[in-house]
C-alpha positions as CSV (number, residue, x, y, z in Angstrom):
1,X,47.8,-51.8,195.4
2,X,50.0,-54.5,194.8
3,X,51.1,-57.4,192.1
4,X,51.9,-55.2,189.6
5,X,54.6,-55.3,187.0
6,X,58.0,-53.3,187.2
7,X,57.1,-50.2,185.7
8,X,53.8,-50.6,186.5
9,X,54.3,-49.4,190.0
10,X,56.9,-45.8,191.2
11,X,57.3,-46.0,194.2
12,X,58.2,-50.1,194.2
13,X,60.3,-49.6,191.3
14,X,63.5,-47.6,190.1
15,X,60.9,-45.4,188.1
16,X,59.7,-44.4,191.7
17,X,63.1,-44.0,192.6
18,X,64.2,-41.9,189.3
19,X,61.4,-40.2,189.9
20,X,61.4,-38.6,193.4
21,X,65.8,-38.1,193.5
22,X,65.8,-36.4,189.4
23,X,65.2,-33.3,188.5
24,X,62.4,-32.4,186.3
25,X,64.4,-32.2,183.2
26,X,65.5,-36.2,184.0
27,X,61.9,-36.4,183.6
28,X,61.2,-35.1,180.1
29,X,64.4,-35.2,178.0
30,X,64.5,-32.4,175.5
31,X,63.5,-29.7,177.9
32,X,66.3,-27.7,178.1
33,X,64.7,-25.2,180.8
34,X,65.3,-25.4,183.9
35,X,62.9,-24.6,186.9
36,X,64.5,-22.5,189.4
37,X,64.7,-20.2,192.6
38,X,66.8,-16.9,191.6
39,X,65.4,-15.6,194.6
40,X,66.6,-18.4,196.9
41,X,70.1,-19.0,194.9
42,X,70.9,-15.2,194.5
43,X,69.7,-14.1,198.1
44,X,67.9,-11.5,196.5
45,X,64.9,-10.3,199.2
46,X,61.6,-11.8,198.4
47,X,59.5,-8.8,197.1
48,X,55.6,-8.9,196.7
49,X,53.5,-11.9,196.8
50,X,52.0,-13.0,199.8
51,X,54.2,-11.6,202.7
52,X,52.3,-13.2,205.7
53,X,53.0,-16.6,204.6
54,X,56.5,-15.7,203.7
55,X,57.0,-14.3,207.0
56,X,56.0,-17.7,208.8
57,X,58.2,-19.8,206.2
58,X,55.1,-22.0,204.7
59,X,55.7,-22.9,201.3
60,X,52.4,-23.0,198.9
61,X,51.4,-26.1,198.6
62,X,52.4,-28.7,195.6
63,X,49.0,-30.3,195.4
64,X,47.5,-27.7,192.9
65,X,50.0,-28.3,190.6
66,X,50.3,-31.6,190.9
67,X,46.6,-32.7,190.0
68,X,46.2,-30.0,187.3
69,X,49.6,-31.9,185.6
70,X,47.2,-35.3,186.1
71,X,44.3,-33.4,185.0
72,X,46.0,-32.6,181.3
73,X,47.4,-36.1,181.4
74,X,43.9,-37.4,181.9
75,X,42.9,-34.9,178.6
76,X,45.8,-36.1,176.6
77,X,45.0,-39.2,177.2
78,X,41.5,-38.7,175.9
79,X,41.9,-36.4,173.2
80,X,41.2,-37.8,169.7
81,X,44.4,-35.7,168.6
82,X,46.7,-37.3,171.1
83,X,50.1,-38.6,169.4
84,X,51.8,-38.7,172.7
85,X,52.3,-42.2,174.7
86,X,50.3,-41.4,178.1
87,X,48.4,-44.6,178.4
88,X,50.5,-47.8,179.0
89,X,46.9,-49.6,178.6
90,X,46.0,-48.0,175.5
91,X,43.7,-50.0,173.4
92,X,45.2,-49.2,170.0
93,X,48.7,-49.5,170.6
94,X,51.2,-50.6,173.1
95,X,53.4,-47.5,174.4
96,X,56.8,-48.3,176.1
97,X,56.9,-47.6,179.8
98,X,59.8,-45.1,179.5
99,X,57.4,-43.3,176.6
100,X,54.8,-42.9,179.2
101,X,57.1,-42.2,181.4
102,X,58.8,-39.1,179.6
103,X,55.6,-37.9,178.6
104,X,53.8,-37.6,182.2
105,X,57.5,-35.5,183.4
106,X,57.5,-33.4,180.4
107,X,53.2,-32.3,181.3
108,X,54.7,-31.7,185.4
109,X,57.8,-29.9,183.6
110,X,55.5,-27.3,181.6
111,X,52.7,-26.6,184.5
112,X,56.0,-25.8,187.2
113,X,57.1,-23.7,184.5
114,X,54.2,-22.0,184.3
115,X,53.9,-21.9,188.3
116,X,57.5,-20.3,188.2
117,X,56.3,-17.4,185.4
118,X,53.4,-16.7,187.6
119,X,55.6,-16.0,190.4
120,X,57.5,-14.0,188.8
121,X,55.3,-12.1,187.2
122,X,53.5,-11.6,190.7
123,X,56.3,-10.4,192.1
124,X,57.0,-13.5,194.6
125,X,60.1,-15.1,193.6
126,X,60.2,-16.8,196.9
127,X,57.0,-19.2,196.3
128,X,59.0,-20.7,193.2
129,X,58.8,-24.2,193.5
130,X,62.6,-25.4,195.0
131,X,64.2,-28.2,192.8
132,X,63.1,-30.5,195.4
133,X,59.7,-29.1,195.0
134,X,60.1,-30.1,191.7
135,X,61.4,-33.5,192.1
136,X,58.2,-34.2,194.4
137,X,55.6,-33.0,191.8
138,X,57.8,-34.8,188.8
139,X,57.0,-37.8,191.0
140,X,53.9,-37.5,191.9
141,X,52.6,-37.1,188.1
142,X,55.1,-40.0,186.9
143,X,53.5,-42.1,189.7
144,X,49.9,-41.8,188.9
145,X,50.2,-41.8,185.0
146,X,51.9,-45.2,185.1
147,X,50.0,-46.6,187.3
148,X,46.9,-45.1,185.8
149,X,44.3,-47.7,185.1
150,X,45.0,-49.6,188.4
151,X,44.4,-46.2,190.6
152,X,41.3,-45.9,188.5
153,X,39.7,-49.5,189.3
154,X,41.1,-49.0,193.0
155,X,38.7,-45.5,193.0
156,X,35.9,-47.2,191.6
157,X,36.7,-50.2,194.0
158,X,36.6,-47.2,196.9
159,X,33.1,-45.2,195.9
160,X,31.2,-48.8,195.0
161,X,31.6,-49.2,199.5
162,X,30.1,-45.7,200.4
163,X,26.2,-46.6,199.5
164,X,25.3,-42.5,199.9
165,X,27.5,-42.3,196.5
166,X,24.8,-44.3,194.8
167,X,22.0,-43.5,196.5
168,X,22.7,-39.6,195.9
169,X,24.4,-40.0,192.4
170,X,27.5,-38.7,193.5
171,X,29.3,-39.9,191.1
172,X,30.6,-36.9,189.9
173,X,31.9,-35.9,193.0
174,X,34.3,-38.7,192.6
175,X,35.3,-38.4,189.1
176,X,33.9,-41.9,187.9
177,X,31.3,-42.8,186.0
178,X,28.3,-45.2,187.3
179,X,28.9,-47.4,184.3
180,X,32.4,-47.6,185.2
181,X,32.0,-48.5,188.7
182,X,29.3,-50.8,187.9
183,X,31.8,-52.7,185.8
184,X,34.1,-53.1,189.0
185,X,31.9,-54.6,190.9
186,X,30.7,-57.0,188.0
187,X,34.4,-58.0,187.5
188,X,35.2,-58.5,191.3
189,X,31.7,-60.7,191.5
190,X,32.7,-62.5,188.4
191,X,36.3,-62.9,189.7
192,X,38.1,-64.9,192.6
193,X,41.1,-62.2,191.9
194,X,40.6,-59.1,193.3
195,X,44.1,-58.0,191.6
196,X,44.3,-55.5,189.0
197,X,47.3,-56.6,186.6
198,X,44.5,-57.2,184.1
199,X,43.4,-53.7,182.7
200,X,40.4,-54.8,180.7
201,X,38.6,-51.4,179.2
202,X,35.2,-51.5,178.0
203,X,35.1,-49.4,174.7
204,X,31.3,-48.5,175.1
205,X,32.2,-47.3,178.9
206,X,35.7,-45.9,177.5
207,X,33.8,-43.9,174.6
208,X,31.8,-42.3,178.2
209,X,34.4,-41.6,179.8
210,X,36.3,-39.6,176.8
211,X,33.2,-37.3,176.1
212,X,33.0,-36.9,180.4
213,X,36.6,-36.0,180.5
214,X,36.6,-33.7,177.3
215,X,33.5,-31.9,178.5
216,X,33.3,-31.4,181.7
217,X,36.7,-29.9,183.2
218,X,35.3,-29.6,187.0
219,X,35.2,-34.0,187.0
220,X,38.6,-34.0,185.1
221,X,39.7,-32.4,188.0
222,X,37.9,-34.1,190.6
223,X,38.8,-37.8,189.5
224,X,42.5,-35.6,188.9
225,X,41.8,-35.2,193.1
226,X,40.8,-38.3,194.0
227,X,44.0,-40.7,192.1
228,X,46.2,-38.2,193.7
229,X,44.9,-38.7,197.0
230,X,44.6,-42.6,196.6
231,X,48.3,-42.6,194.9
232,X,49.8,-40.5,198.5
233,X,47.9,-42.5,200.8
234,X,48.6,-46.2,199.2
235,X,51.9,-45.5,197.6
236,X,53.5,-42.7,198.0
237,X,53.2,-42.7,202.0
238,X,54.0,-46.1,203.2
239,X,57.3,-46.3,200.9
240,X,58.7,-43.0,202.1
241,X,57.8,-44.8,205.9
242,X,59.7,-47.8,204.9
243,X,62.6,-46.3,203.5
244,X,62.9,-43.4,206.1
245,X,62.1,-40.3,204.0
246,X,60.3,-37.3,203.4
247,X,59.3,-34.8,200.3
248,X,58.6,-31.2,200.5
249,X,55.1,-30.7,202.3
250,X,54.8,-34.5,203.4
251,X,52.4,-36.9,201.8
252,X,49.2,-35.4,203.9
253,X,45.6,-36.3,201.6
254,X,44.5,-32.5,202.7
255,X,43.1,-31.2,199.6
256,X,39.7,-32.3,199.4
257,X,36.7,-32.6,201.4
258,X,36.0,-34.7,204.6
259,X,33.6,-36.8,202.6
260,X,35.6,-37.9,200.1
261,X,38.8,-38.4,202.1
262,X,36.8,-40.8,204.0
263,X,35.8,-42.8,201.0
264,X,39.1,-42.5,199.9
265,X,41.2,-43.6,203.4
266,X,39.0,-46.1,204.3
């Protein structure tokens, strides 16, 4: 997804940067907790929990975090009650980047807490997420929320080429709206541009889309699913090629179906 404007983009900008080498309490100043491994940094000898997978080294995966942090941030951003920046786009005011910015750590911030209590609490202090772990999901979330509007067209832009989408009203499935992906494919016809620097929000299709969001948690999380896996594969991959590097777990799309990842990847 390209043309866009510095802090627009992560991982084509020192946000990206910022995002994947700090740790999450860079991300969301005013946290003063700290996500850690006592297990890992004490040596203490990884009791309960799922001992298989500790025995072969595997870490859990990120991904579930990850999209339930996009998931809230997709909430927030619809919630009525919302004070928080979340929305670079909004249509009532104009956040600052770094406002966005701060908010979107601070949401990945609380749900790795929350992941790191859970272990605990289940006796597995080895499946708390490493600081690197950390640094990965802190990205990830930054990544998407800043970028959020132009993942969104680029989904819509990605379900309006599978025809069985339409033809089955799978919409859903997706996390998009028809009206909403209608829209896309009125603007591309109506357009010589295909880019997407231009967020233009529809506030009949936007009103929608709040009540979808709000109401219906399992296509929160599926449109959650589906910008994560469009972020890794068009973003988040081919910079960490191009710059020789790696995160915790690699960039693999392997968390949802075959269907969708085709849509998706194609």
């Amino acid at each position: 997804i390209g043309g866009l404007q510095p802090y627009q983009t992560r991982r084509q900008n020192v946000l990206l940067v910022s995002a994947l080498h700090s740790s999450p309490d860079d991300q969301a100043p005013g946290n003063d907790h700290t996500v850690g491994t006592p297990a890992q940094s004490s040596g203490e000898k990884v009791a309960g929990g799922d001992q298989l997978r500790a025995s072969t080294g595997i870490r859990p995966s990120l991904h579930p975090t990850t999209i339930n942090a996009i998931s809230e941030a997709l909430l927030l951003r619809h919630s009525p009650r919302n004070t928080k920046a979340i929305d670079i786009w909004s249509p009532d005011n104009t956040p600052q980047p770094l406002e966005v910015a701060v908010t979107a750590g601070a949401l990945a911030s609380d749900l790795l807490e929350k992941r790191k209590d859970s272990c605990v609490a289940d006796g597995d202090v080895g499946s708390i997420p490493t600081p690197e772990e950390c640094q990965a999901v802190a990205g990830r979330v930054v990544g998407v929320v800043m970028r959020l509007r132009q993942l969104e067209v680029e989904l819509a832009k990605k379900v309006n080429t599978a025809k069985w989408v339409a033809k089955y009203g799978e919409y859903d499935t997706f996390g998009v709206l028809k009206s909403e992906c209608q829209k896309v494919a009125n603007d591309i016809a109506a357009s010589t541009s295909s880019s997407t620097d231009e967020i233009e929000i529809d506030p009949k299709i936007e009103k929608e889309l709040t009540d979808k969001v709000r109401d219906d948690p399992l296509f929160r999380m599926c449109r959650a699913e589906c910008l994560l896996a469009l972020f890794l594969d068009t973003v988040e991959a081919p910079k960490l090629q191009e710059v020789g590097e790696t995160v915790p777990g690699g960039s693999s799309v392997d968390f949802i179906d075959e269907d969708r990842r085709e849509v998706i990847l194609s």
